[in-house]
C-alpha positions in Angstrom: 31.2 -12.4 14.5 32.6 -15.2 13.1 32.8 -13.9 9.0 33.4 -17.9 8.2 30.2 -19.3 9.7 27.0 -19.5 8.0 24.3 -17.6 9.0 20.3 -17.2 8.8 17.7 -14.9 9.8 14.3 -13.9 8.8 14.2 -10.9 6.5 11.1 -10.1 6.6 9.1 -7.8 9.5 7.9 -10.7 12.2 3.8 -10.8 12.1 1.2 -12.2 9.5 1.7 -11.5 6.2 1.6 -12.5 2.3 5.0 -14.1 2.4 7.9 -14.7 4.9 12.0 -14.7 4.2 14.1 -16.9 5.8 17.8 -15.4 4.0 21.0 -18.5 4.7 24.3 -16.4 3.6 27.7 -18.5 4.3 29.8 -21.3 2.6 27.6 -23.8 4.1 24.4 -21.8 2.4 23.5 -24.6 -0.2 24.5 -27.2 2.4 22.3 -26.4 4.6 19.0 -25.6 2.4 19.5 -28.9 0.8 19.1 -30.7 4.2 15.6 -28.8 4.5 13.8 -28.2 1.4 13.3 -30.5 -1.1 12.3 -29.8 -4.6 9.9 -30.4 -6.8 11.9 -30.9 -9.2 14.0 -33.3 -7.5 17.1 -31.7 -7.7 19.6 -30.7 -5.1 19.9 -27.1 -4.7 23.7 -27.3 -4.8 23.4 -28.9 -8.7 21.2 -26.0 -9.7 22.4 -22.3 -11.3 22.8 -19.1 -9.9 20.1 -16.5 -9.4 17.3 -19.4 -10.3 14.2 -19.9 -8.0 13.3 -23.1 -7.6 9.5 -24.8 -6.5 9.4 -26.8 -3.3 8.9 -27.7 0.5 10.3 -27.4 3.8 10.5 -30.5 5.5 11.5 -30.6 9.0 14.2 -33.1 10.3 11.8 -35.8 11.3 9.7 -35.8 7.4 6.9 -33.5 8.2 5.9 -30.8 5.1 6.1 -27.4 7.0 5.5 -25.6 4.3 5.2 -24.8 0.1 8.2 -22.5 -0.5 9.8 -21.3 -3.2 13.7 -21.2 -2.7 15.8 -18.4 -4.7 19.6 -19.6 -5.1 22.6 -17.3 -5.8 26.2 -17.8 -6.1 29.0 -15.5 -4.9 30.4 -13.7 -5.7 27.3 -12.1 -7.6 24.8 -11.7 -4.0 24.5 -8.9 -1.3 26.9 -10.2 1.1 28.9 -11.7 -1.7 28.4 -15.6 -0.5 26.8 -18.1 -1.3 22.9 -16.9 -0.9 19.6 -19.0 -0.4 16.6 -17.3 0.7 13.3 -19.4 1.2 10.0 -17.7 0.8 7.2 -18.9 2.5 4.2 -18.5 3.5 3.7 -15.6 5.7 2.8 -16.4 9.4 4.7 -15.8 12.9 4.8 -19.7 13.8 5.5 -21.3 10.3 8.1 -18.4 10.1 9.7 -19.3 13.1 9.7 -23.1 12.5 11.3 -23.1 9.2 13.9 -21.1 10.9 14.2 -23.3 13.6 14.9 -26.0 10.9 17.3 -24.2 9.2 19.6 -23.6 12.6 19.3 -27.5 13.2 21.2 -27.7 9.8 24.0 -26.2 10.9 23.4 -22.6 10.2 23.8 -19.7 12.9 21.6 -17.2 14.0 22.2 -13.5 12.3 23.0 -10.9 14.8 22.0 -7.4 13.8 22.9 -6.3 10.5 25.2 -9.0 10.0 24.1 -9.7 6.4 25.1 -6.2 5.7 28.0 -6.0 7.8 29.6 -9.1 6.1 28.9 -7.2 2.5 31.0 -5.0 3.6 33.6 -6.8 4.7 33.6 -9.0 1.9 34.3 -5.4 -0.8 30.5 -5.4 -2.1 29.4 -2.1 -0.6 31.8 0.8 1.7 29.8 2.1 4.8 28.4 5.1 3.8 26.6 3.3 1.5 25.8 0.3 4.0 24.6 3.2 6.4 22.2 4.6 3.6 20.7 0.7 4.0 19.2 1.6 7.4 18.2 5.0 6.4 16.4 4.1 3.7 14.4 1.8 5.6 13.6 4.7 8.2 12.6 7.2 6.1 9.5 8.9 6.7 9.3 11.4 3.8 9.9 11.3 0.2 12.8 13.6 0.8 14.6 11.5 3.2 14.3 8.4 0.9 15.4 10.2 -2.1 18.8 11.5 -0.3 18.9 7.7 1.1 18.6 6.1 -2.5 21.0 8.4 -3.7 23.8 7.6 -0.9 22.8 3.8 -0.9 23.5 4.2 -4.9 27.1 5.6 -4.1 26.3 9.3 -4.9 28.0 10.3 -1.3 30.9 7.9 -1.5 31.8 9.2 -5.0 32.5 12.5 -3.6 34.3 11.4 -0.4 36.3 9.2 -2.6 37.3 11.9 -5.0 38.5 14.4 -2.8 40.8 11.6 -0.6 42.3 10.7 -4.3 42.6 15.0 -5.2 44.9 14.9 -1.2 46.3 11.7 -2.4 47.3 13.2 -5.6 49.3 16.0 -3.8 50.9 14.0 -1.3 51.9 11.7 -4.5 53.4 14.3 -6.3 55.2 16.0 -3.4 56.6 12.4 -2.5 58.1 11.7 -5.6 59.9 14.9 -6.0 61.5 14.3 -2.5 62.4 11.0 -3.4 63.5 11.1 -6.8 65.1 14.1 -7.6 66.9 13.6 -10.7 63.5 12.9 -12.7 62.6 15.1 -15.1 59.8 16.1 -13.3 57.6 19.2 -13.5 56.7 20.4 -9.6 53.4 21.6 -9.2 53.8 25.8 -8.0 53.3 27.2 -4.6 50.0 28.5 -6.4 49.1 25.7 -7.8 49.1 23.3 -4.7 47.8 26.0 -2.8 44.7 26.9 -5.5 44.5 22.8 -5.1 44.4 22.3 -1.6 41.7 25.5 -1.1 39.6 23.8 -3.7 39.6 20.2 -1.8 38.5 22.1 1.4 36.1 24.3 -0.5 34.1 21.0 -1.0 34.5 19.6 1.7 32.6 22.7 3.4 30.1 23.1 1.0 29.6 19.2 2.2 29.8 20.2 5.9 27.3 23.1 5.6 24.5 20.8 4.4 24.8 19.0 8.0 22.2 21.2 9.4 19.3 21.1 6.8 20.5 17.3 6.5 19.7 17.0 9.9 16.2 18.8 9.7 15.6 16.1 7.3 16.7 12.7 8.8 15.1 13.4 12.5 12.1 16.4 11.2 11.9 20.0 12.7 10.7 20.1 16.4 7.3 22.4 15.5 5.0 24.0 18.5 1.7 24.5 17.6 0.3 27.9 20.1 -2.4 29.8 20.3 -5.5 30.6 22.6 -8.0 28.4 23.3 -10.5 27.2 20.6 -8.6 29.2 17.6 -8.2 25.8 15.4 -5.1 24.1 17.0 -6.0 20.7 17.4 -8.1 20.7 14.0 -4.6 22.1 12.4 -3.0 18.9 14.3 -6.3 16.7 12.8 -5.6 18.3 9.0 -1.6 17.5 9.3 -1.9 14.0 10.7 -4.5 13.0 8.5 -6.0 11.3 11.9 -8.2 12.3 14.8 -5.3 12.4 16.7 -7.0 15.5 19.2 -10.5 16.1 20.2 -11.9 18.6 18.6 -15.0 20.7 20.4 -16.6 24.5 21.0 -15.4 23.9 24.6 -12.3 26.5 25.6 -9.3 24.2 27.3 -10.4 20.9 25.7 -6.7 20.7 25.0 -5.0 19.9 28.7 -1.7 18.2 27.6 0.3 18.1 25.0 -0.5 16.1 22.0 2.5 14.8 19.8 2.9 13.7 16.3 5.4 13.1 13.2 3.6 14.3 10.0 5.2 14.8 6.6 4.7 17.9 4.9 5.5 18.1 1.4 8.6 15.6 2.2 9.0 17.4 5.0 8.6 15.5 8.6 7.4 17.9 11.6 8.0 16.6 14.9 4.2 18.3 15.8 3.1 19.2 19.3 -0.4 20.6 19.4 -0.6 22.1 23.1 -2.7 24.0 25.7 -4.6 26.9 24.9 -2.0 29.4 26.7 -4.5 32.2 28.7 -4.9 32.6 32.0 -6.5 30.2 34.5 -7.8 29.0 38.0 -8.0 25.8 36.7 -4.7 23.6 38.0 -5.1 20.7 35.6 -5.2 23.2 32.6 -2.7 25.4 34.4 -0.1 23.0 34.3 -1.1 22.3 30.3 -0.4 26.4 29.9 2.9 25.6 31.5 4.0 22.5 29.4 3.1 24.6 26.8 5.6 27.4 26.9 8.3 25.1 27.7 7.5 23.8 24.2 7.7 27.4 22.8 11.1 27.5 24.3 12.4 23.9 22.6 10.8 24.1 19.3 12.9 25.3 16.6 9.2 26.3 14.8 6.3 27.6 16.3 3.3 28.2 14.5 0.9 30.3 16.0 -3.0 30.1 15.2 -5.2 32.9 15.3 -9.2 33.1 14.8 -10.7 35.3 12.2 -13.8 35.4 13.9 -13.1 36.5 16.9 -9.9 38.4 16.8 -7.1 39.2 18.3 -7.7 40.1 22.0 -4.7 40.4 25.1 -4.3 36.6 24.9 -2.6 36.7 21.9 -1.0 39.6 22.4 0.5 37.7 25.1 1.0 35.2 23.5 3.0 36.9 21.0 5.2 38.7 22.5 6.4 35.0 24.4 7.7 34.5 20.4 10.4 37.0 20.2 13.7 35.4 18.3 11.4 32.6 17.5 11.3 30.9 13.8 7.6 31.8 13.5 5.0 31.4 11.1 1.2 32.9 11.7 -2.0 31.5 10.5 -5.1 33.2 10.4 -7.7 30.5 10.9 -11.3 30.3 10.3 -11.0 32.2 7.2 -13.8 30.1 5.3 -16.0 31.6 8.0 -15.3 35.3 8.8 -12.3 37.6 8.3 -9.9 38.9 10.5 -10.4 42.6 10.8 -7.2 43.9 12.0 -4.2 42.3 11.1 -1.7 45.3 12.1 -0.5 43.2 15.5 0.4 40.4 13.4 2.0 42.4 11.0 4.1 43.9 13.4 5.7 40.8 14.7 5.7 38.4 12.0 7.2 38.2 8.6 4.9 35.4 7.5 1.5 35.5 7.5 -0.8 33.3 6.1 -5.1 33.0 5.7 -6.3 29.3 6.4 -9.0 27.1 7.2 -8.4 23.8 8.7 -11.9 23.0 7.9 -11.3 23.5 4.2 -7.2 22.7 3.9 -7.1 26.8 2.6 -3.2 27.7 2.7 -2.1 24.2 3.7 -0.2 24.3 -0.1 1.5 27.9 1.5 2.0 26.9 4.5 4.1 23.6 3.4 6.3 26.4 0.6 6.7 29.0 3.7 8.0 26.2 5.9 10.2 24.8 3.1 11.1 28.6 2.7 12.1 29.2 6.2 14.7 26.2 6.2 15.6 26.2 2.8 14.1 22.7 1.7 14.2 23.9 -1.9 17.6 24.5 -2.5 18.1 20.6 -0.7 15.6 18.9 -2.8 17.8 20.4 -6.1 21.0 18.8 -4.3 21.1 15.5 -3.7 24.7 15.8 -1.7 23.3 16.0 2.0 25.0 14.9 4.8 22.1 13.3 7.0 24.6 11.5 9.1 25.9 12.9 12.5 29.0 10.4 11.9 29.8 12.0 8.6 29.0 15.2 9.6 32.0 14.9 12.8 34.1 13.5 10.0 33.9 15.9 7.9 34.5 18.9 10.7 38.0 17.1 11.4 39.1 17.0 8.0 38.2 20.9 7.1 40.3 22.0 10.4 43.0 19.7 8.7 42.8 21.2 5.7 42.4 24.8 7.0 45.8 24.0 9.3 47.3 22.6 6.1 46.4 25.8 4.3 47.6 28.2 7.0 50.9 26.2 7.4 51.6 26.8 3.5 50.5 30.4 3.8 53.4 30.7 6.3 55.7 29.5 3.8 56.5 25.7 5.4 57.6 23.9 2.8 55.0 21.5 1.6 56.4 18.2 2.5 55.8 19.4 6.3 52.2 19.3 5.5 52.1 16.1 5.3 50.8 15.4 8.5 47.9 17.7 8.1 47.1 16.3 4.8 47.2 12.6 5.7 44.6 13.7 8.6 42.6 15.3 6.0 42.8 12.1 4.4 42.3 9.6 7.1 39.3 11.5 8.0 37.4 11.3 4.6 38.4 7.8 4.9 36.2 7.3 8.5 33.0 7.9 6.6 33.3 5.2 3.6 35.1 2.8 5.9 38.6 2.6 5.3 40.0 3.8 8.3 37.4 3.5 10.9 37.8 1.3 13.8 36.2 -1.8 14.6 34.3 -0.7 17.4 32.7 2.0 15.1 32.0 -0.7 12.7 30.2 -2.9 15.5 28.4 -0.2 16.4 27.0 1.2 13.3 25.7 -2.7 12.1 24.2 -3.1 15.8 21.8 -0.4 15.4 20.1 -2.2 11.9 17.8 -4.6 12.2 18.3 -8.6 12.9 17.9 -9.9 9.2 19.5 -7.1 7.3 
């Protein structure tokens, strides 16, 4: 990337729309727009003020109208990527798009490569990485949940608290220093207990940080959920209710269901990575044989399975079979049908599972409980009340390396090494932190975080 070109992209997702964005960021940003759009107003779009929009057209190099735009102008350093800024909104439309783009290259601009415009932000001191990263999540967030924890990090919640706890090891390593170095100062040292009670605090944190990796993880790419049961007991109307779709036929018909049927719904901000499979029994059918099979290899890969049973007509060896396939499984059991007839012994189910709960996919009974159970189960409750979660598999290997710093550094001083030897540790501690707001990660990491946005942001 060449951070002293200017650059241009379209903004906005390519297709037909209301409007279009074609965003120019670079020194040459005003240069260029002015050799393309001309104003209603007459004036130059280099005479004009910052963060003004002005009322115009794009006019190609050869004097033909392309389109009625309306240009926005903005100065650095106040502007995303802290340049110079133009963007020209037009009229939505693939070719028109496309053609005022086209225009804008011949004027000297380059094409954006992926996440440039973001990438150059932070380069230029306008955002650190975490917060750039919370850019793309934000964008790919499929529950309320995810895109409140990514408005929260994109707003520097996250970065705050990384930030604090390299200044806290910073502080120490300060303090330390400058008794080594200047020992005749007046100069009150801080205690063994005291750096100690310090240092245990600062990797107290950074655990509590750490250990919301897991739930954060649930959150960003959902919980891999198994839908089971025996034929016709509701599963594919459960699937229907969820999705909000027709995603799976629905008939009286045992086996309709031959293969498996997947599905992302959001749950009460909560995304489920749904598969609604086979009814499992047994069969002489092959096709729905090899749909049974698929089926308990989904049992096995699904960190939730929830297993539908029918009211009406009760719990017979199928299930039974069924159930016991669920041992050490996170399991919740719905008793369908219950708008039509109830079950009349629920001691099996009792037995095996903790959560039980009456529904109807017909009428949405217990969909409310079944969303609090899940929540329950993986602790969403206690996340949605704590908006420090680390979504991020970068952050999370980040912050693993700086708590086995800190835990050496801690062991070290509980041997009595002096603490100017822990330096080492603590700098790594340090250095580590640093990885997830940018200031010591690599330029390859860099490259490869902005490569996985989109072109145009």
């Amino acid at each position: 990337m060449n951070i002293f070109s200017t650059i241009a992209a379209i903004s906005t997702p390519y297709g037909t729309g209301g409007i279009s964005i074609i965003r120019i960021s670079g020194s040459r940003a005003l240069e260029i727009a002015d050799k393309v759009f001309k104003a209603s107003s007459k004036k130059k779009i280099a005479d004009v003020p910052s963060h003004t929009i002005h009322h115009g057209h794009i006019v190609s190099a050869e004097g033909k109208v392309l389109d009625e735009v309306l240009a926005s102008v903005m100065l650095s350093p106040r502007t995303y990527t802290g340049e110079d800024t133009v963007e020209l909104n037009c009229h939505g439309g693939l070719f028109t798009t496309k053609r005022i783009l086209e225009e804008v290259l011949k004027a000297g601009a380059e094409n954006a490569s992926r996440g440039e415009f973001t990438k150059r932000a932070f380069l230029n001191g306008k955002t650190d990485l975490a917060r750039a990263e919370a850019v793309i999540d934000l964008i790919n967030s499929k529950t309320n949940l995810e895109q409140s924890i990514s408005v929260n990090h994109l707003g520097g919640r996250l970065s705050k608290k990384i930030n604090s706890l390299r200044e806290r090891l910073l502080g120490l390593i300060a303090h330390v220093q400058v008794l080594i170095d200047y020992p005749d100062e007046e100069l009150e040292p801080l205690s063994d207990d005291e750096f100690m009670k310090e240092l245990s605090s600062i990797k107290l944190e950074a655990s509590k940080l750490l250990a919301t990796s897991e739930a954060g993880s649930l959150i960003k790419n959902g919980i891999k959920t198994a839908i089971v049961g025996k034929p016709n007991v509701g599963k594919s109307s459960l699937l229907n209710l969820l999705s909000g779709e027709e995603k799976a036929i629905v008939t009286d018909i045992e086996g309709t269901t031959r293969d498996a049927i997947e599905e992302c719904v959001s749950l009460g901000g909560i995304s489920l990575n749904l598969v609604d499979t086979a009814g499992i029994r047994e069969t002489e059918d092959k096709i729905e044989a090899i749909g049974v099979k698929k089926s308990k290899e989904y049992i096995e890969k699904s960190k939730l399975i929830i297993f539908v049973a029918d009211a009406a007509s009760g719990i017979d060896e199928n299930d039974i079979e069924i159930i016991e396939s669920l041992k050490d499984k996170k399991c919740v059991a719905l008793i369908n049908k219950c708008d039509k007839a109830k079950l009349k012994d629920e001691s099996i189910l009792k037995e095996n599972f903790d959560r039980i709960i009456h529904f109807s996919a017909k009428t949405s009974e217990g969909l409310d409980k079944l969303e609090q159970t899940i929540k329950e189960m993986f602790e969403i409750g206690e996340i949605e009340n704590n908006s420090d979660i680390i979504t991020n598999a970068r952050h999370k290997d980040a912050l693993i390396k700086a708590q086995a710093a800190l835990s050496s550094a801690i062991e070290s001083a509980q041997m009595g090494i002096s603490a100017d030897t822990l330096f080492i540790d603590i700098e790594d501690a340090i250095s580590a932190l640093g990885e997830i707001v940018g200031l010591t990660v690599s330029e390859e990491v860099v490259d490869r975080i902005f490569h996985s946005f989109c072109v145009g942001k």
